[in-house]
N, C-alpha and C positions, 0 to 999 in steps of 0.2 A: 406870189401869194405866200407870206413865209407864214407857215403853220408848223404844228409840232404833233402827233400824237404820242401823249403822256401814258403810263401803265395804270391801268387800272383792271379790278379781279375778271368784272364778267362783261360791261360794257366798254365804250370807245370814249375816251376822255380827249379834247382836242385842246390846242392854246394855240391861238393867232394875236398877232402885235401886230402893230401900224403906227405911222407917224398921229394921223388924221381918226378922229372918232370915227369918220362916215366910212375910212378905208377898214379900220378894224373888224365895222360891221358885214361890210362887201367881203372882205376875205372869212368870216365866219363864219357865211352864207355860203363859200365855192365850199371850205371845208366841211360842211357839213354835205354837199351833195358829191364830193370825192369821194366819199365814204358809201356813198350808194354807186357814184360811176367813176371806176378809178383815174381814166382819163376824162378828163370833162373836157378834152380837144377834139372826142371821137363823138360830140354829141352835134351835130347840125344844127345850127341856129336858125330857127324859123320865126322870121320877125312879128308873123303874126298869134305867137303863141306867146302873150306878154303874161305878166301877173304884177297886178300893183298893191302893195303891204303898204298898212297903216297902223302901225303898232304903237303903244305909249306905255309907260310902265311907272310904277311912283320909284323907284329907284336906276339905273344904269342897269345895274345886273338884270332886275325885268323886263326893262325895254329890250337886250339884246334877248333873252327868253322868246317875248313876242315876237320880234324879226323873225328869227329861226323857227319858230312852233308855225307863223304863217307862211313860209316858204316849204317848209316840210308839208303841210296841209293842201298845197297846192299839189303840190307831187303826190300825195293820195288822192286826191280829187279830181286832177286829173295827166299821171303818170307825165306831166311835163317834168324833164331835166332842166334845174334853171345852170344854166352854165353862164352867166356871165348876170351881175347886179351891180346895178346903180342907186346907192342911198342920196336921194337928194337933199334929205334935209333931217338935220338931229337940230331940238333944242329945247329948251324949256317949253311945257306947254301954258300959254296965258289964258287963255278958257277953262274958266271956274268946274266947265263939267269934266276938263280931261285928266288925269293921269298929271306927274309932274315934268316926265319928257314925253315925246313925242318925234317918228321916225317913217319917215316916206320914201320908201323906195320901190323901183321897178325892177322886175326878173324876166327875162329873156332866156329860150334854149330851144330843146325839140321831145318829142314826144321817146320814152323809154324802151326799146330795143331790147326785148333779153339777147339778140343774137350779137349785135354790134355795142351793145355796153355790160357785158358779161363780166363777172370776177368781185363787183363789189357786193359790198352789203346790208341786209335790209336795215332800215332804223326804224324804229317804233314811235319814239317818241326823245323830244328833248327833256331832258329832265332838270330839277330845280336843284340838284346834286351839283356840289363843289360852283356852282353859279357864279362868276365875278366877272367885271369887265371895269377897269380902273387902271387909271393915267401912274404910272410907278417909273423907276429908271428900268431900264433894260438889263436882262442876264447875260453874260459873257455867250458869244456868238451871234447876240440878236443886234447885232451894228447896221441904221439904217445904210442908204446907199453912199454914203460920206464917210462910212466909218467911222461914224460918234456913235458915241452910247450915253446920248441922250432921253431926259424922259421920252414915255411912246403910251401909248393905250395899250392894253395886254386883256384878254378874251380868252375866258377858261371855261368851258361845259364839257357837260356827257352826257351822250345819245346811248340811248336804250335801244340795243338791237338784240 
């Protein structure tokens, strides 16, 4: 999951790249619940605590908003840890009533432990600050697994904690 966090004054600014849209989005969903549990290998995946996201946005940067704001929501709602997501499908939406994209994915983890996922931190909220998520070349270090520094999707937000 190659993530970054970036400086910023009072909250957590984060940047994930990927080759793949659907992978940018999946890693900017782990990164955003790393930040609440530092290891997300120390969360038990309990298959029957799923959560399925339906989000659409009239821009990229919205739609990655939506993902994360309903992932986050779920973790309030009901203190599940998603530790592991699967985006099944980004694309245009062709239905007059929706949004311009549209994004379907599934989240899988276990329920929140202060005892056994202790150390990270709360997040409040995602917020619409520094928002982008857009297909650019890569910055020196971000070499997929090939070692090109070919273009990549690149996912910039900051969570209000």
């Amino acid at each position: 999951m190659p993530y970054e966090q970036l400086e910023h004054t009072s909250d957590v600014m984060l940047h994930c790249w990927a080759d793949e849209l659907s992978s940018v989005l999946e890693d900017s969903v782990r990164a955003l619940f790393s930040i609440l549990v530092p290891d997300l290998s120390a969360v038990t995946i309990n298959e029957s605590l799923t959560f399925d996201v339906e989000a659409t946005g009239v821009d990229l940067a919205q739609l990655l908003y939506h993902v994360l704001d309903e992932f986050l929501y779920s973790y309030g709602a009901t203190y599940t840890i998603t530790a592991e997501v699967r985006v099944f499908e980004v694309r245009p939406c062709s239905d007059e009533d929706c949004s311009p994209f549209i994004a379907r994915a599934r989240g899988w983890g276990g329920r929140y432990d202060p005892i056994v996922h202790a150390g990270g931190t709360e997040v409040k909220a995602v917020t619409m600050h520094n928002l982008s998520l857009e297909h650019r070349m890569r910055r020196e270090g971000e070499s997929n697994a090939e070692g090109h520094d070919t273009p990549c999707w690149h996912a910039t937000f900051v969570l209000d904690i």
